[in-house]
C-alpha positions as CSV (number, residue, x, y, z in Angstrom):
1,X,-43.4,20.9,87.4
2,X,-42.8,23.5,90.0
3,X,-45.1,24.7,92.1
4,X,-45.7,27.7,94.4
5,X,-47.9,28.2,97.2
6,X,-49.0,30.9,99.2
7,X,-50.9,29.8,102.6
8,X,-53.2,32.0,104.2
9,X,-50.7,32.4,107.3
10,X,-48.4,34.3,104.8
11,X,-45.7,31.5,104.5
12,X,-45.2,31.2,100.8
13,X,-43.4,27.8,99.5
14,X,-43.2,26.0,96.7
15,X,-41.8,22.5,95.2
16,X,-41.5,20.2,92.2
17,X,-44.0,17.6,91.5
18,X,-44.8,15.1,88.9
19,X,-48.9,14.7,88.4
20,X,-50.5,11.7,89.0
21,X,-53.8,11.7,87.0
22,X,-53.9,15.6,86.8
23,X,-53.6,16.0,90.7
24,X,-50.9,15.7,93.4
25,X,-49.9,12.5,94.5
26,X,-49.8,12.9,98.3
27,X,-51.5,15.7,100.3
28,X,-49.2,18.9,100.9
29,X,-49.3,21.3,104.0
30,X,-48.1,24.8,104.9
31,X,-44.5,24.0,106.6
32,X,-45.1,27.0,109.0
33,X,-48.7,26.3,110.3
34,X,-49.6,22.8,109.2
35,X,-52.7,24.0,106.7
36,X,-53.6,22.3,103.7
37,X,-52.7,23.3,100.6
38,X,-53.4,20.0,98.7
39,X,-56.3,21.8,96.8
40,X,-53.8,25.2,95.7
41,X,-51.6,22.9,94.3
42,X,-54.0,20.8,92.3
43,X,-55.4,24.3,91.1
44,X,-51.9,25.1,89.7
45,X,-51.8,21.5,88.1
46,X,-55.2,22.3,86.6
47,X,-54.5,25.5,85.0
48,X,-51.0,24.1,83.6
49,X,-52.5,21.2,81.9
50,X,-54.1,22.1,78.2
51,X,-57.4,19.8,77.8
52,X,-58.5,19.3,74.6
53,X,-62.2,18.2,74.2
54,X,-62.7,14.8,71.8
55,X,-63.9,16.2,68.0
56,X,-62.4,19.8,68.9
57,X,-60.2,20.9,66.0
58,X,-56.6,19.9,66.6
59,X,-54.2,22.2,66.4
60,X,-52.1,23.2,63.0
61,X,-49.1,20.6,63.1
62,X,-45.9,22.5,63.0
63,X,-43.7,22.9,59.5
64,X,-40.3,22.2,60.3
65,X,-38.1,23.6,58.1
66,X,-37.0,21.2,55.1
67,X,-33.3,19.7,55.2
68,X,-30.9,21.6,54.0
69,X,-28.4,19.0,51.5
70,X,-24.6,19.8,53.1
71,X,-22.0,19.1,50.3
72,X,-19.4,16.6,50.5
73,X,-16.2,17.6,51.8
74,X,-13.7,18.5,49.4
75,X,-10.2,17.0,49.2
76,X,-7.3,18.7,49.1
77,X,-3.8,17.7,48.4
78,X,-1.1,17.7,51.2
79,X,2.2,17.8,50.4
80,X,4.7,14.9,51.5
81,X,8.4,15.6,52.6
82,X,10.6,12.7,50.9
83,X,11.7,10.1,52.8
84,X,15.2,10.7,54.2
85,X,18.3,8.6,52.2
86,X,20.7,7.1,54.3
87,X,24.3,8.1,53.1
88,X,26.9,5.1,52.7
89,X,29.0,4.8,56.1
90,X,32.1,5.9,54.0
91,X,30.3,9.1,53.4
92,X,29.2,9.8,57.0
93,X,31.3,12.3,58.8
94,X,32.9,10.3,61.8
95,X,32.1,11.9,65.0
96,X,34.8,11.9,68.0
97,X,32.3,11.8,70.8
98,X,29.7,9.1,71.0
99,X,25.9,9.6,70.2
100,X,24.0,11.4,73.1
101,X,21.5,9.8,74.7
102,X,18.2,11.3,75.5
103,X,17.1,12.3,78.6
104,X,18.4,14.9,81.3
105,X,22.8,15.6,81.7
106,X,24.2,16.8,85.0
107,X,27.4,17.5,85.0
108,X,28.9,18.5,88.6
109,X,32.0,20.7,89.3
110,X,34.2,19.9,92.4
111,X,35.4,23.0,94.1
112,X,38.8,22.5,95.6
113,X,37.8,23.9,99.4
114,X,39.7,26.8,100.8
115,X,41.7,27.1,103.9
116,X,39.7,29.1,106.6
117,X,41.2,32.5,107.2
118,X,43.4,32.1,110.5
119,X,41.5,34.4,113.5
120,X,43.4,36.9,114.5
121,X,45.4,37.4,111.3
């Protein structure tokens, strides 16, 4: 739980604790002028906790809302291409150029270079 101090100097600070037996666990002082503030922040601790005397009515328990029944999920049909039919290799169309193989093709063109222009021409 957080709390939040104000000292009497004016310095006001504040800082998470966990309770130990409804008080701070360690004392706790002003970080500007070294007071104590131990007793502010069991005060705070105090008035967050909720005490409920032994034979005091309890409070109402909550209704939580009933389940709500989620249908089953309905199937629906997908359609399937056919599987492809291999043709007869006396039906394939021959190719003249051999099957490409995947992946990345550079193909480079040599320039033929060129004379350099004679000076003074």
């Amino acid at each position: 739980m957080q709390i939040k101090i104000v000292c009497p100097c004016g310095t006001r600070f504040a800082f998470d604790v966990e309770p130990v037996d409804g008080q701070m666990p360690t004392p706790v002082a002003c970080p500007r002028c070294g007071a104590d503030a131990t007793g502010q922040a069991n005060e705070q601790i105090h008035g967050a906790m909720v005490y409920v005397p032994v034979g005091a009515a309890q409070p109402a328990p909550v209704a939580m809302p009933a389940p709500v029944a989620i249908p089953p999920p309905v199937a629906v049909p997908v359609a399937v291409a056919p599987a492809p039919v291999a043709l007869p290799p006396s039906e394939s169309t021959p190719s003249a150029e051999p099957p490409k193989k995947p992946g990345l093709s550079v193909r480079r063109t040599h320039a033929t270079p060129q004379p350099a222009p004679a000076a003074g021409a």
